[in-house]
BAFI-3210 file (N, C-alpha, C; in Angstrom, 3 decimals, decimal comma, padded with zeros to 6 digits):
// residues 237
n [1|2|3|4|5|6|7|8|9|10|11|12|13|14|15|16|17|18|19|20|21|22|23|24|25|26|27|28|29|30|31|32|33|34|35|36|37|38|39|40|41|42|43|44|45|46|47|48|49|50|51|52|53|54|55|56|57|58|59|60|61|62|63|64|65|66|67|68|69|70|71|72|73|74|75|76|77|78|79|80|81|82|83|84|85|86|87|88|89|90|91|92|93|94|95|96|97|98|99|100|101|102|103|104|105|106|107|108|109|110|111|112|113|114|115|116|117|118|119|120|121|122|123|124|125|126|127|128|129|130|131|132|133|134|135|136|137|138|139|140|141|142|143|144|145|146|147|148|149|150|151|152|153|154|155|156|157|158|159|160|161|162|163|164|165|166|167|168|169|170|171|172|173|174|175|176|177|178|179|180|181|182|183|184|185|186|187|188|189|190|191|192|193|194|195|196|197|198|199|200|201|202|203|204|205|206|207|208|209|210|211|212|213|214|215|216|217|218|219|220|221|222|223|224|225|226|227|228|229|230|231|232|233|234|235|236|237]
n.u [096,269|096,285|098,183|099,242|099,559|103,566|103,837|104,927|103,144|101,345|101,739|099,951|098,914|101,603|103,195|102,770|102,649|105,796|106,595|105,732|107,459|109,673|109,810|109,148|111,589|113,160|112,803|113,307|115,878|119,289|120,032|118,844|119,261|121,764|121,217|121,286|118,868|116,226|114,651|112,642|111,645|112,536|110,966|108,433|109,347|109,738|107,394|105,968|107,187|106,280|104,914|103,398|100,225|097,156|095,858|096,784|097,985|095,786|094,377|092,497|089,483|089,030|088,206|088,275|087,749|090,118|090,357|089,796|088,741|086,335|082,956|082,571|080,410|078,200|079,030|079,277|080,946|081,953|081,694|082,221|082,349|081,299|079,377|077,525|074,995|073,021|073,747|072,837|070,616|068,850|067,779|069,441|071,903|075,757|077,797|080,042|083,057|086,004|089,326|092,215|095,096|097,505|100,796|100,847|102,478|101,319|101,608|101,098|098,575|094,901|092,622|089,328|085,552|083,297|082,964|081,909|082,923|084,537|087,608|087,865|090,116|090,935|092,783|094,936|094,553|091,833|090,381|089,446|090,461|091,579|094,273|096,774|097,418|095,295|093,004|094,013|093,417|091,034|089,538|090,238|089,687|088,749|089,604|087,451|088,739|087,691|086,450|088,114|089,862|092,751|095,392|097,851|101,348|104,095|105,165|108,808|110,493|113,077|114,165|116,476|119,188|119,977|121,573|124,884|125,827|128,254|129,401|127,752|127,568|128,279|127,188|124,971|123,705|123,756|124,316|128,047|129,520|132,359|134,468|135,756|138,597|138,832|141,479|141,671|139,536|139,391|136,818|134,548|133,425|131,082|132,866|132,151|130,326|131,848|133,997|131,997|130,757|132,971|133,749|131,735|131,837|133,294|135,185|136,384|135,201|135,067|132,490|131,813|133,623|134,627|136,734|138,297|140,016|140,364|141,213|140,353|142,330|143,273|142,196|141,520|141,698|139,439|140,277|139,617|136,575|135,523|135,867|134,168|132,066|131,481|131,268|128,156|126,830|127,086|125,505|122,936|121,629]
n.v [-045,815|-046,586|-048,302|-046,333|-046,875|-046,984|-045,630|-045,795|-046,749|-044,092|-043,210|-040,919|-039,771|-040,605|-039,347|-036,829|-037,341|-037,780|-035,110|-033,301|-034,364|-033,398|-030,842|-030,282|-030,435|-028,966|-026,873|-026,917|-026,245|-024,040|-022,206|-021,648|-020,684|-021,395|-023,945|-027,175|-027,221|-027,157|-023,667|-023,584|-025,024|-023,532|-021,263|-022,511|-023,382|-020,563|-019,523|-021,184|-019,891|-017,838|-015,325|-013,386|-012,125|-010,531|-010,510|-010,353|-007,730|-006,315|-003,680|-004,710|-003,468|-003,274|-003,744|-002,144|001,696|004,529|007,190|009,575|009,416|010,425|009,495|010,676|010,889|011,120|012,858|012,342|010,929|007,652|005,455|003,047|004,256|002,694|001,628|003,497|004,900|006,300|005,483|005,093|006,633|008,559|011,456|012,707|014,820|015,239|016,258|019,211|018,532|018,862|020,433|019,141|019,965|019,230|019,992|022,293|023,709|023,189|025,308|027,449|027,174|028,221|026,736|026,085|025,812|025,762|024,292|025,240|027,869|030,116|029,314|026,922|023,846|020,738|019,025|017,055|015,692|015,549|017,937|021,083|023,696|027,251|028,847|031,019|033,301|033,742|034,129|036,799|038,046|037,927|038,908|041,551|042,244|043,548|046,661|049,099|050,860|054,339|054,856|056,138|057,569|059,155|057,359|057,312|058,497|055,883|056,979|057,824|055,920|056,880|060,393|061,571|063,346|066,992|067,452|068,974|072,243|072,268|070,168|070,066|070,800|073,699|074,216|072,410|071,924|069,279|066,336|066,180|064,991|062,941|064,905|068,060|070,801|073,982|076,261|079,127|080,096|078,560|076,739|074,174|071,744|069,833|067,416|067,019|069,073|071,352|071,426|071,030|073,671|075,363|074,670|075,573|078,230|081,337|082,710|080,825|081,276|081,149|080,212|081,183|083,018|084,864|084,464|084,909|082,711|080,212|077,067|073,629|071,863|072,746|071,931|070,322|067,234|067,063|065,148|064,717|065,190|063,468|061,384|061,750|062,082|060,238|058,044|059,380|058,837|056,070|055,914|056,835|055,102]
n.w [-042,564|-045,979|-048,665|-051,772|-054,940|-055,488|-052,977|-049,511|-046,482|-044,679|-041,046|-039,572|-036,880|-035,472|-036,612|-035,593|-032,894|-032,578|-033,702|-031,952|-029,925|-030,564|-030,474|-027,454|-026,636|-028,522|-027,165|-024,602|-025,053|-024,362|-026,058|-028,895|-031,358|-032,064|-032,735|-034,354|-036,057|-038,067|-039,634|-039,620|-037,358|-035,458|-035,530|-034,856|-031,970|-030,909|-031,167|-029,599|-027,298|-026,818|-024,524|-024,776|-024,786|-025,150|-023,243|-020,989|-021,385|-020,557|-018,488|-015,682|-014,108|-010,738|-007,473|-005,611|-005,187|-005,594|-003,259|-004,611|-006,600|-009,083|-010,689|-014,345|-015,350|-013,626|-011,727|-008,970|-006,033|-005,286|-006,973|-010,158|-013,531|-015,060|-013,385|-013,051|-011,839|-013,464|-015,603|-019,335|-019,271|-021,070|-020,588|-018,900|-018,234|-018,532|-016,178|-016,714|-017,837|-015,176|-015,148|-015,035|-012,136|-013,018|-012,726|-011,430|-008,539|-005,380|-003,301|-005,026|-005,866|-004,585|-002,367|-003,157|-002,505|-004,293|-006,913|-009,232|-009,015|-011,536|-012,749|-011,727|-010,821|-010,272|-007,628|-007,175|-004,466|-004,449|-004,554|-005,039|-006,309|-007,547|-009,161|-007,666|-008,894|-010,655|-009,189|-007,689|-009,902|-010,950|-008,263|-008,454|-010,960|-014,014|-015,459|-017,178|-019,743|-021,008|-024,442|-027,092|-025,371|-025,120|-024,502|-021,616|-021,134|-019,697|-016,651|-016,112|-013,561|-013,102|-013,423|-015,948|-016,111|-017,004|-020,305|-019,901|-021,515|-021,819|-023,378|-025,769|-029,077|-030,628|-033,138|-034,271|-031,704|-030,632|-028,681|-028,890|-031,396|-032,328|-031,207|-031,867|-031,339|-032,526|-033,190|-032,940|-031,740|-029,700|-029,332|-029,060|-031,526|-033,420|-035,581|-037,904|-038,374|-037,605|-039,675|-041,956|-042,051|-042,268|-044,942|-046,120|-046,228|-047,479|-046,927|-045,323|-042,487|-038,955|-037,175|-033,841|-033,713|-035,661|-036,658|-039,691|-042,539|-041,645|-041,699|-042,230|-041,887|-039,538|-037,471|-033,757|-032,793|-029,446|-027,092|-024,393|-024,085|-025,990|-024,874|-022,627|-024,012|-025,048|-022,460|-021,889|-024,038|-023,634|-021,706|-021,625|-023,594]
ca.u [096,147|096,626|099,032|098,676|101,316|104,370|104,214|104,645|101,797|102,179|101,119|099,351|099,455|102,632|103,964|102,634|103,700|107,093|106,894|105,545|108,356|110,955|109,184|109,321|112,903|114,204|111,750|114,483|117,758|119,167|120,307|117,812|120,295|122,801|120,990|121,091|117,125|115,370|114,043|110,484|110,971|112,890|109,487|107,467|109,617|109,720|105,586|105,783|107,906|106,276|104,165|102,459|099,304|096,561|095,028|098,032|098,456|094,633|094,068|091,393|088,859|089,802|087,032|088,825|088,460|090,850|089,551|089,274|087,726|084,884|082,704|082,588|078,942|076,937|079,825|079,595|082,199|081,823|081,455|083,061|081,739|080,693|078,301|076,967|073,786|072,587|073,783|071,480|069,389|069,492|067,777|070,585|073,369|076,938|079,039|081,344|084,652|087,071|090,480|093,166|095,944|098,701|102,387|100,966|102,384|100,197|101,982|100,434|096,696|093,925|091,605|087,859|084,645|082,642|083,967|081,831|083,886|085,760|088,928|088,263|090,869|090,993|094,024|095,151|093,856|090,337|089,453|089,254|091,623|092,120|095,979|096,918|097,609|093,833|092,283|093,861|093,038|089,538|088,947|090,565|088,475|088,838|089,233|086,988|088,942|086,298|086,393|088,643|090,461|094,155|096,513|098,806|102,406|104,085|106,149|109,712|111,154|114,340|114,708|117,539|119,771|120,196|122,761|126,058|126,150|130,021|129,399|126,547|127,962|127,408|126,429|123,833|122,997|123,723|125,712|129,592|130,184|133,864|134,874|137,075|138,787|139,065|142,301|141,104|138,769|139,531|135,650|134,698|132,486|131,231|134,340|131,738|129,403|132,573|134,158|131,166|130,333|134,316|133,975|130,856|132,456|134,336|136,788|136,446|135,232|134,380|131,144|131,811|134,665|133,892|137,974|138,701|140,911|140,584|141,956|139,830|143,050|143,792|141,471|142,246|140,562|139,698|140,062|139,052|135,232|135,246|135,828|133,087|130,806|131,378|130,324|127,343|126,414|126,478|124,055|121,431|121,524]
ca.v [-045,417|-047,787|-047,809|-046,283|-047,032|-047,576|-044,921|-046,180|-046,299|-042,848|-042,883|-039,350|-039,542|-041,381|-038,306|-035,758|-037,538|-037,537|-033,598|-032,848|-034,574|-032,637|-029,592|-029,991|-030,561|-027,743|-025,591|-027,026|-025,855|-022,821|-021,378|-022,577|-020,384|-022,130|-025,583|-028,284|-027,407|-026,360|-022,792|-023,863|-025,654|-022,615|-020,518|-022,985|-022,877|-019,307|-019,523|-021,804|-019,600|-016,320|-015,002|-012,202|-012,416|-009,531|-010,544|-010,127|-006,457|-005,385|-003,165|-005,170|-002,984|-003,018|-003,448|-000,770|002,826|005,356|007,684|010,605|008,923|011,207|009,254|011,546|010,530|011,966|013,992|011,725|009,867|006,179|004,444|003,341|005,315|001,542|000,677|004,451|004,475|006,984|004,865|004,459|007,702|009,816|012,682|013,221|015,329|014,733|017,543|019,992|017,801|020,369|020,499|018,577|020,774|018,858|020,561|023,345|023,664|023,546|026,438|028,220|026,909|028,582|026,178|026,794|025,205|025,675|023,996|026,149|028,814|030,378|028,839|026,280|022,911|019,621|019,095|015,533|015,333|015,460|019,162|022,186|025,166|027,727|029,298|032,802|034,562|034,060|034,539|037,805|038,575|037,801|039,769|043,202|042,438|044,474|047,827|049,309|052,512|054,679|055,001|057,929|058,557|059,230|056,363|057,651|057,645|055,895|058,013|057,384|056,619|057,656|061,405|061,726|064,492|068,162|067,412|070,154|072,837|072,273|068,443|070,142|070,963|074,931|074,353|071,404|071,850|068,197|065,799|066,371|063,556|063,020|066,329|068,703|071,970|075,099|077,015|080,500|080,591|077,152|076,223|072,754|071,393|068,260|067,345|067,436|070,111|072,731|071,019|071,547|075,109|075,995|074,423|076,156|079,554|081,771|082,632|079,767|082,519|080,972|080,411|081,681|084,055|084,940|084,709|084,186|081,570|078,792|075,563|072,572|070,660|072,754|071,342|069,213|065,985|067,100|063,685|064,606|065,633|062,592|060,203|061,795|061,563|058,103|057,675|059,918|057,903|054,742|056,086|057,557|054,172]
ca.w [-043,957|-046,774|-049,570|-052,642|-055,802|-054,953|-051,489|-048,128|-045,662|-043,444|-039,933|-039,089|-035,430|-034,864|-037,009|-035,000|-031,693|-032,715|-034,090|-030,231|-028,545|-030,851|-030,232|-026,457|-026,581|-028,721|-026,444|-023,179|-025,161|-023,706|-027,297|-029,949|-032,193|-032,710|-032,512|-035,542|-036,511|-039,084|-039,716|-039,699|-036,179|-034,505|-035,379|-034,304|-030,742|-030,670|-030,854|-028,557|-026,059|-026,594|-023,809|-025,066|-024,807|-025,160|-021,680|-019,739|-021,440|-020,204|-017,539|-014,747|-013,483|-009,415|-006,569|-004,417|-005,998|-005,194|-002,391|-005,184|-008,045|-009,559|-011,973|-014,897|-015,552|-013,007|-010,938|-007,716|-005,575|-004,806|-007,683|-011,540|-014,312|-015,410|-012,639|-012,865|-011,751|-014,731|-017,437|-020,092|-018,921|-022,314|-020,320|-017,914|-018,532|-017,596|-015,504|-017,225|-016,628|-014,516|-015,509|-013,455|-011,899|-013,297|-013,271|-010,792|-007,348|-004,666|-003,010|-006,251|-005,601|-003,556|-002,603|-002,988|-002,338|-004,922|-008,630|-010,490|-009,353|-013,050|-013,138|-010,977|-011,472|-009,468|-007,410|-006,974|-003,229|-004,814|-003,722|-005,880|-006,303|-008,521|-009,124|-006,915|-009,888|-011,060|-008,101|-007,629|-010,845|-010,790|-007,422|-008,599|-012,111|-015,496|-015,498|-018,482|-020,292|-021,892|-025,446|-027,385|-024,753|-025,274|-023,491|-020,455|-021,338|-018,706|-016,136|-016,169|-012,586|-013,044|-014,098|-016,433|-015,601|-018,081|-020,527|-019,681|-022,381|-022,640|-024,215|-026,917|-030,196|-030,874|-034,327|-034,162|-030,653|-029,642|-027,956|-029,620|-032,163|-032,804|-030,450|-032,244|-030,928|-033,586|-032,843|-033,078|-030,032|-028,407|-028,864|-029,281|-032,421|-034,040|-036,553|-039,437|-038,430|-038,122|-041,255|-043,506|-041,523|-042,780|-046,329|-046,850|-046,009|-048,925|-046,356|-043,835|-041,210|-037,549|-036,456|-032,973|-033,584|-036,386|-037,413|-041,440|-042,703|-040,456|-042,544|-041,389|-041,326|-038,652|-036,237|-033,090|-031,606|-028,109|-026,452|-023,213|-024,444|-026,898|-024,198|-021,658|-024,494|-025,140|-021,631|-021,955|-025,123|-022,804|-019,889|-022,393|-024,611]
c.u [096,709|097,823|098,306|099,880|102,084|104,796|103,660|103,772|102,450|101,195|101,024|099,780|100,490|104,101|104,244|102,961|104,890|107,510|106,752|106,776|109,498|110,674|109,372|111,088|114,142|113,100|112,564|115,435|117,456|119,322|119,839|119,039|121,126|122,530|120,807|119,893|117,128|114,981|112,631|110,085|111,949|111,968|108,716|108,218|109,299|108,139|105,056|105,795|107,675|105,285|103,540|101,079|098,410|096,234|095,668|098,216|097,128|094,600|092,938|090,903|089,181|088,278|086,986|088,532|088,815|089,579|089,163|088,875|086,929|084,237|081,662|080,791|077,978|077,725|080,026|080,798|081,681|081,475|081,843|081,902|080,834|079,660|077,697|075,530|072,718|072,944|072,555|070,325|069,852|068,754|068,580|071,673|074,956|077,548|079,711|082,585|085,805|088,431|091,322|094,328|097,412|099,691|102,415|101,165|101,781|100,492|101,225|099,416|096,294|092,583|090,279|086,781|083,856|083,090|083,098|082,344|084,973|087,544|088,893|089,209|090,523|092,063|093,887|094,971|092,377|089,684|089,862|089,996|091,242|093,586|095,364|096,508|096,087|093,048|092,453|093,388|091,793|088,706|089,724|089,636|089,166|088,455|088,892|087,698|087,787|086,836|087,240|089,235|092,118|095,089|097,388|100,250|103,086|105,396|107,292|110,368|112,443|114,036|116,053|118,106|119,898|121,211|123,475|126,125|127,676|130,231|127,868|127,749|127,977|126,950|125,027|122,944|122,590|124,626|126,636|129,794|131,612|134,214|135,852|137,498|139,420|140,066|142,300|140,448|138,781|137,992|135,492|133,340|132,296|132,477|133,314|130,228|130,466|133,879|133,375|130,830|131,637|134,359|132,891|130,983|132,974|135,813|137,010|136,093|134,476|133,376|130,692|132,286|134,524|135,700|138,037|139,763|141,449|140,578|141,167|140,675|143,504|142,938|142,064|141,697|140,570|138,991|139,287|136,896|135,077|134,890|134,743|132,289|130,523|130,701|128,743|126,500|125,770|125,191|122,667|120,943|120,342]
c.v [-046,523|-047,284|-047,456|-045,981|-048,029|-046,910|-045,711|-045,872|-045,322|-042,990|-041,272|-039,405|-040,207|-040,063|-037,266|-036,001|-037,254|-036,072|-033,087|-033,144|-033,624|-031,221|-029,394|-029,955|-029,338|-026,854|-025,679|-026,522|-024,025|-022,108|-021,847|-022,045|-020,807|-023,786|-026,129|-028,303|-026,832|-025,050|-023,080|-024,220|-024,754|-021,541|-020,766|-022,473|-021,408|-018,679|-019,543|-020,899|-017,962|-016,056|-013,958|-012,882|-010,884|-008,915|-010,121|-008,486|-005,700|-005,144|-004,035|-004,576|-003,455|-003,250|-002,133|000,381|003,639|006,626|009,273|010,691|009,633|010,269|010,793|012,087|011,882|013,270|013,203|010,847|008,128|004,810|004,598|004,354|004,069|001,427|002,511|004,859|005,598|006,317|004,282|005,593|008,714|011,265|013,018|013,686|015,397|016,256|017,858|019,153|019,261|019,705|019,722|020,069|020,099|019,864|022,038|023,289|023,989|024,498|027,655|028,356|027,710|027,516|026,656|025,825|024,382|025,114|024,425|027,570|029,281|030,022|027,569|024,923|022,061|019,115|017,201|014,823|015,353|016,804|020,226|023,729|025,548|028,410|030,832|033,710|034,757|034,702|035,803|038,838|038,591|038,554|041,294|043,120|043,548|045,756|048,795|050,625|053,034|054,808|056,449|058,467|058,042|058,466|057,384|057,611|057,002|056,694|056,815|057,258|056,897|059,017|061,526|063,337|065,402|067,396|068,795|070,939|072,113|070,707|068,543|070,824|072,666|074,895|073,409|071,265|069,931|067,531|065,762|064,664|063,523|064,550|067,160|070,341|073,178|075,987|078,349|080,648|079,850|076,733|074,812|072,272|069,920|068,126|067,739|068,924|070,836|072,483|071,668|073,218|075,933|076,007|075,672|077,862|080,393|081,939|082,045|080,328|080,735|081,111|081,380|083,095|084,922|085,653|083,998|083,503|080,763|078,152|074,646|071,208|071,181|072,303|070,101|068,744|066,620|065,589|063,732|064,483|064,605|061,374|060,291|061,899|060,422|057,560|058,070|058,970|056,612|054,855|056,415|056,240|053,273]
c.w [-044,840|-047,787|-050,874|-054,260|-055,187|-053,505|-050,591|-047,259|-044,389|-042,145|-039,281|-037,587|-035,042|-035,191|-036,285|-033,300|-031,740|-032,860|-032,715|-029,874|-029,024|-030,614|-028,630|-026,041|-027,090|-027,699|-024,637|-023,764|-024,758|-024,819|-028,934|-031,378|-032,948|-032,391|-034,151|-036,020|-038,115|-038,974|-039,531|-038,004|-035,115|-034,369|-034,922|-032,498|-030,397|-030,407|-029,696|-027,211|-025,925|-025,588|-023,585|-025,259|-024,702|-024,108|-020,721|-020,003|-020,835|-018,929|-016,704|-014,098|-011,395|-008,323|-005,956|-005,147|-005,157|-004,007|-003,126|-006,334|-008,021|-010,709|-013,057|-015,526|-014,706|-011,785|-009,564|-007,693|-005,273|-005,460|-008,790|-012,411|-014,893|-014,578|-012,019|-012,667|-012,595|-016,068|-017,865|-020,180|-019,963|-021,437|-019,254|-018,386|-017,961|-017,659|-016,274|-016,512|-016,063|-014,597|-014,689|-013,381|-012,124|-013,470|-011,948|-009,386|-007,008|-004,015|-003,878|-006,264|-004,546|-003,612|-002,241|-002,676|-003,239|-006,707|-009,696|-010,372|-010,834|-012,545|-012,174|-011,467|-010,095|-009,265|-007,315|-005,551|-003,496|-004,275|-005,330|-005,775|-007,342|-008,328|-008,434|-007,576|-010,505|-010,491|-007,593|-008,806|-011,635|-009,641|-007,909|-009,739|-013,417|-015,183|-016,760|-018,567|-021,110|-022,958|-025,970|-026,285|-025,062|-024,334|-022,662|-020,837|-020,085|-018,202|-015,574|-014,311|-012,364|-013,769|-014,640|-015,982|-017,356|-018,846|-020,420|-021,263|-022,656|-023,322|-025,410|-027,965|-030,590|-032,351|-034,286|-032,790|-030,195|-029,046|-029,060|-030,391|-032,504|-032,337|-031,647|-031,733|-031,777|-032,633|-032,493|-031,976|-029,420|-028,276|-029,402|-030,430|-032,480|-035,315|-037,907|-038,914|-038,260|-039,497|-042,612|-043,160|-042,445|-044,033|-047,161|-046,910|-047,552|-048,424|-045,069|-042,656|-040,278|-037,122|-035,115|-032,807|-034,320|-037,636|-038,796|-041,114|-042,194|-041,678|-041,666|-040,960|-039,658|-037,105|-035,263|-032,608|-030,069|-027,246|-025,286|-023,582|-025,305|-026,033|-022,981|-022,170|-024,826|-024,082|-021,373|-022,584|-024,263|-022,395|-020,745|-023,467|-023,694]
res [x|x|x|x|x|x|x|x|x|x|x|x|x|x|x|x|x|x|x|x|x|x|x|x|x|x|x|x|x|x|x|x|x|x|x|x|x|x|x|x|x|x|x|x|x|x|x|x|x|x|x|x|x|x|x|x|x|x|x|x|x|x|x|x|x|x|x|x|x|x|x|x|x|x|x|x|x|x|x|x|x|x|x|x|x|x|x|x|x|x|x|x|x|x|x|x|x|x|x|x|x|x|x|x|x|x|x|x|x|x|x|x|x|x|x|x|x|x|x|x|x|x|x|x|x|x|x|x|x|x|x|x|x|x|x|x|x|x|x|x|x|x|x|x|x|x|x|x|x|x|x|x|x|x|x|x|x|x|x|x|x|x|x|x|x|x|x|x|x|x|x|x|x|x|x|x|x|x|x|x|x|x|x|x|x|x|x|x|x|x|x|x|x|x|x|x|x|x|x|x|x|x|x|x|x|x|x|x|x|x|x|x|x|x|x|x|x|x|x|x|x|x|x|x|x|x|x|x|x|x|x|x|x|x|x|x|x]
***
């Protein structure tokens, strides 16, 4: 190149020799990091020293195929889905794909023959199962209820036992809430069903007894009957 002014004549390739050799050189240090460069020529290294490449990330079709390859194409074994010998044939139709049996033990599978069997799946030995639980539930089948008819309730198998008159209430006729024992005939109530039975009285008469001027303070917790209905309470909950 010639001169032009007062600028010095630049040699192009003497430039770019020299930029190579410094380029191969920071591309030997072990810690470009902390080397004396430039920003511009630790990017360039780093270009240099990357080895990604697209080619290296692609899968390569294989000669060998697996001994339970299906191509999805036409349903046969022994060849890619690429070198399918229906490609290109718009009047050919490709197979219902069948499910894989991923996640399901094979303990779980029944294998079958036929893969248009309903439920059939494709185990990872290349054969055809469907699960137990289908299969028994495909040979017993749906049982149709007719129409309008009134559901079954279902029968309980435990029978619960009578409840004991002496843990029912005689006013409400149920299990004893908060027990209490009326002085006058020693019988046993709910605290507020012979409470309000007494209040609602003129002269507090006794339900049972049919003694006047019972006081509803005078009533007494009967613990025993409070605490075997508590358990009662439990068993029936």
């Amino acid at each position: 190149l010639g001169t032009s002014g007062n600028y010095p004549a630049f040699d192009l390739p003497s430039f770019v020799s020299v930029a190579l050799i410094h380029l191969r050189v920071y591309m030997q240090m072990a810690n470009l990091a902390d080397a004396d460069v430039s920003e511009e020529d630790k990017i360039k290294v780093m270009l240099n020293q990357s080895t990604y490449d697209s080619m290296n990330y692609s899968k390569k079709f294989g000669t060998v195929l697996p001994a339970n390859y299906t191509c999805y194409r036409c349903g046969n074994t022994g060849h890619h889905i690429r070198n399918c010998p229906i490609n290109g044939d718009k009047n050919s139709e490709a197979p219902p794909r069948i499910k894989k049996s991923t996640g399901i033990p094979r303990s779980f599978m029944v294998e079958v023959d036929d893969p248009s069997i309903k439920g059939a799946m494709l185990t990872n030995c290349g054969r055809y199962a469907i699960p137990a639980i289908d299969a028994e539930a495909y040979a017993i089948g749906k049982k149709e209820k007719p129409p309008f008819v009134p559901q079954e309730k279902p029968k309980s198998d435990v029978e619960e036992d009578p409840v004991p008159d002496e843990l029912l209430c005689l006013i409400c006729h149920d299990l004893l809430s908060d027990a209490v024992v009326i002085p006058c005939c020693g019988n046993s109530y709910c605290d507020d069903c012979i409470r309000t039975t007494l209040l609602d009285s003129d002269e507090h008469v006794c339900p049972t007894c049919d003694q006047s001027n019972v006081s509803p303070d005078t009533l007494i917790a009967n613990k025993f009957l409070r605490q075997v209905n508590y358990q009662m309470n439990r068993k029936y909950e």
